[in-house]
N, C-alpha and C positions, 0 to 999 in steps of 0.2 A: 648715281646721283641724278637727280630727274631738275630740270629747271626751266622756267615755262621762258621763252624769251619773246617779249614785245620786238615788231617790228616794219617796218618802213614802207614806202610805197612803191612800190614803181607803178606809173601809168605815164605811156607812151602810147595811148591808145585809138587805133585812125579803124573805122567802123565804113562800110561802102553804105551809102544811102544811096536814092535815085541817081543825083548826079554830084554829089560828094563825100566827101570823106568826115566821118564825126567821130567823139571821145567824148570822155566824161572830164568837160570844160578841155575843149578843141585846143587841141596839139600841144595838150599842156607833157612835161617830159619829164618825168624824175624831180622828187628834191633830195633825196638820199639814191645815188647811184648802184644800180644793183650792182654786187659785187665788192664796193671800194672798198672793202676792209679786209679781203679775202689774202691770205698770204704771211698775216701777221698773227702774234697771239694778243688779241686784242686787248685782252684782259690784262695786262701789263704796259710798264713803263720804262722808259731807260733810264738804268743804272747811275748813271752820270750826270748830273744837274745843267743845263743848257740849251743850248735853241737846235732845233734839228727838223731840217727841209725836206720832203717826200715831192715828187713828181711823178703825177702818173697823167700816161698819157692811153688811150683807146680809141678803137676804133669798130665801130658797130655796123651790120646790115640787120636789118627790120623787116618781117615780114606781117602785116597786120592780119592779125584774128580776129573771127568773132567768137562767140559762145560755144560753139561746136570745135574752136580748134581748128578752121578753115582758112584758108587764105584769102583776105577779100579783094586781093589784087592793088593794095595801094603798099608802098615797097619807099623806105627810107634808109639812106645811109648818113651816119655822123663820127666826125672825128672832134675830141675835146682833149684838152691838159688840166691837170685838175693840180693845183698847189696848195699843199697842206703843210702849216705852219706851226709847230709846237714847241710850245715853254714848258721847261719844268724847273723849276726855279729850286727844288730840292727841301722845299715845307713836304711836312708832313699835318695831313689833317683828318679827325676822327680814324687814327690809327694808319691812312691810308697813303701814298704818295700822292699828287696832286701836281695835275699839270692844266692849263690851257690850250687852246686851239684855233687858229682860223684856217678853214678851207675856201679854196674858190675857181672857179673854172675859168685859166687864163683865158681862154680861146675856144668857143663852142660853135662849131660848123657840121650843120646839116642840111639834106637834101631830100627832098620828098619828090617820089616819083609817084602821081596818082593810077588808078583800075585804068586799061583801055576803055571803058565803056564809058566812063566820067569825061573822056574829050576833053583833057586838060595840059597844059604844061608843065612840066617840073617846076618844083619854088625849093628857092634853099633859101639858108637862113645861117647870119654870122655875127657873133656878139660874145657877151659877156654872161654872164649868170650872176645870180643872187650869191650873199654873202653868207657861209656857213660860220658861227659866231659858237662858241664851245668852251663857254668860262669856270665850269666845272667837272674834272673828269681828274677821277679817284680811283686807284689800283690798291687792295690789298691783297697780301702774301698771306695766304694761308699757308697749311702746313701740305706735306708729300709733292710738291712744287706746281700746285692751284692756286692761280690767280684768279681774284674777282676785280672785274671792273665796271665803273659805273658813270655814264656821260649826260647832261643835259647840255642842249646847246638848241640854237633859233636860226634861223633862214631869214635873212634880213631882205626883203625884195629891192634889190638895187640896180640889178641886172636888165637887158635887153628887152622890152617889152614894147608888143604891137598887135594888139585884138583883132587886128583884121590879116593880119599874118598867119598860115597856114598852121606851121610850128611857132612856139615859142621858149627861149632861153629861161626867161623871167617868170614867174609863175604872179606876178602882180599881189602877193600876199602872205603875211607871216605865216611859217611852219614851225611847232615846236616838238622838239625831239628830245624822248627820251629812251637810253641806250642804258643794256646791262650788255657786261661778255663774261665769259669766263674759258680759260683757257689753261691747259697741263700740257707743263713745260720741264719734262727730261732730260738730261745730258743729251738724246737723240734724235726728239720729236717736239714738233709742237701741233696739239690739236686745240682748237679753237673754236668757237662760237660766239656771236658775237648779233646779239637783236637789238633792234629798236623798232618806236612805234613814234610814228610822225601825226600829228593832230593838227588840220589846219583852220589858219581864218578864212575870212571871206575874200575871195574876188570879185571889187566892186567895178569891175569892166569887161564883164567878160559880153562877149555881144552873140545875141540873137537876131538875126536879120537886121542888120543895121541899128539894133538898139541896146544900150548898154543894159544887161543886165547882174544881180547879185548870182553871185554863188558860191560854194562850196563844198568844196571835194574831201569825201570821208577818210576818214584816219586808215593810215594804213601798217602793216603788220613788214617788217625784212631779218630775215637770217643769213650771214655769211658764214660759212662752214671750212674750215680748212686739218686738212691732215698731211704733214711733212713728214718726211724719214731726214735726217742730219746724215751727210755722206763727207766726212771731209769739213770742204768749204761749200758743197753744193747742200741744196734743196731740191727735195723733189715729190709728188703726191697728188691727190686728187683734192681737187674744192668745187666749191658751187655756195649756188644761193636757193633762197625760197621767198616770195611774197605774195600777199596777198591786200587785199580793201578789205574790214573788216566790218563798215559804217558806210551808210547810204550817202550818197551827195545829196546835197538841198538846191533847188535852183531847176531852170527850166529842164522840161521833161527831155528835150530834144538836144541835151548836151548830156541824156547819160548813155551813156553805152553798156549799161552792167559792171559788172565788179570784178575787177583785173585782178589774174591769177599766176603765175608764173614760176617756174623753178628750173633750174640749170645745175648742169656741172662739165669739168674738163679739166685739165693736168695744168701743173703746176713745175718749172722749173728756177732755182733761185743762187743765188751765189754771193758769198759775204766777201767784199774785198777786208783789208785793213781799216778803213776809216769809209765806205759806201757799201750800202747792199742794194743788189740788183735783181729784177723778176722779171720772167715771164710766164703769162697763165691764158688761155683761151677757155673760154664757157659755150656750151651749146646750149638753147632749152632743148627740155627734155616734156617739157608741157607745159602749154600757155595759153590761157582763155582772154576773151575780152585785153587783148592787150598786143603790144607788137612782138612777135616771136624770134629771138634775136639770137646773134652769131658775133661775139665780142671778144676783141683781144686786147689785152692788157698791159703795158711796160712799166715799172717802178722803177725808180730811184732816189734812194734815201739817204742823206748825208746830214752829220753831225757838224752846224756851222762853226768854226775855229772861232776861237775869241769870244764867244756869245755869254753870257751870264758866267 
């Protein structure tokens, strides 16, 4: 079965110029997290009608590339929590389960260490991020135990934002995302994929030498890929991601850095208690253009809240 999957962006993207650091719209950092879907079979829903908590927390080092896959000597580290909030109130609609969603990164803290040559000081940066908002997201049960799933949801800019900030949290501008997955799930396995494709508006701040300019950063393509063996109560197997830009950014020439490329993989370990299941998974790239070449580890934790619907 072949199925093409839209998908999401990542750019984290820091470029050495003469004597700084550039991206395509400067230090802007993910709206769909590489990776955050990776471990689950996406394409599905739980069982049981009710509210159900996910925490994950990561920790990333960044090495920036240019177009050749180089290191251009400017080097970020970021630690974040991400809280992900789902209802499934137990409708069924156009045959399918039907649940809601919000995500959101309690605490996002990073650190930009610029090239020796640029003669500059470290800047970190500690805030909030934008609202991931996800009011329609639809699993059907096919038959031989294939699930399809299907999500829209919007990035609501409410998060941290400071133009003249190195990095930034907030991306100052709606993104709208649309998600398919599908994923086969056996008594012993779950293999999974899981695209979206993020389309953005404009950022009406983003600045050029001291002046506010429009812009707009082109839609972008992300896969999370996972393959588990069932051992018991453990988890275990390989995942990874893939993304890319698929659409040019509009806006000044001197905030594009090219079109960020990127793709990862690394082991997966997991464990289902009684009433929480727990992960851990690490990703290396494996190749990454125009974009920060990263080394990111992962924690979940996912609990079924008592008492909820």
């Amino acid at each position: 079965m072949r199925i093409w999957f839209g998908l999401s962006a990542l750019f984290l993207t820091f470029l050495l110029g003469s004597t700084s650091v550039m991206a395509a719209e400067t230090g802007s950092l993910p709206n769909f997290p590489p990776g955050l879907t990776i471990g689950i079979a996406a394409g599905t829903l739980p069982e049981a009608p009710g509210v159900y908590w996910t925490e994950k927390n990561f920790f990333t080092t960044i090495q920036a590339v240019n177009n050749g896959g180089h290191d251009t000597g400017a080097h970020l580290e970021s630690y974040a929590t991400v809280a992900i909030v789902q209802f499934v109130p137990g409708w069924t609609v156009l045959g399918a389960k039907y649940a809601f969603q919000l995500d959101s990164y309690g605490l996002f803290q990073a650190q930009l260490d610029y090239p020796k040559a640029a003669h500059l000081a470290s800047r970190s940066t500690v805030g909030a991020s934008d609202l991931a908002i996800r009011p329609v997201i639809l699993s059907w049960n096919l038959p031989d135990h294939v699930f399809l799933g299907v999500r829209e949801g919007v990035y609501v800019p409410v998060g941290t934002y400071d133009p003249l900030q190195p990095v930034n949290i907030s991306h100052h501008r709606y993104t709208f995302e649309q998600g398919l997955a599908l994923s086969y799930v056996p008594r012993d396995w779950v293999l999974s994929a899981n695209g979206v494709i993020d389309v953005n508006s404009a950022n009406e701040a983003a600045v050029v030498k001291g002046v506010s300019e429009r812009y707009t950063s082109g839609a972008t393509f992300n896969v999370d890929l996972t393959a588990l063996r069932q051992i018991g109560a453990f988890q275990i197997g390989p995942v990874g991601f893939y993304g890319r830009q698929f659409s040019a950014d509009v806006g000044p020439q001197n905030l594009n850095a090219e079109s960020p490329v990127e793709g990862a993989a690394g082991p997966l370990v997991g464990y289902k208690f009684k009433y929480v299941y727990l992960n851990l998974y690490g990703v290396q790239d494996i190749s990454a253009r125009n974009v920060g070449k990263q080394s990111r580890l992962w924690f979940t934790a996912s609990v079924r809240v008592p008492g909820m619907l």
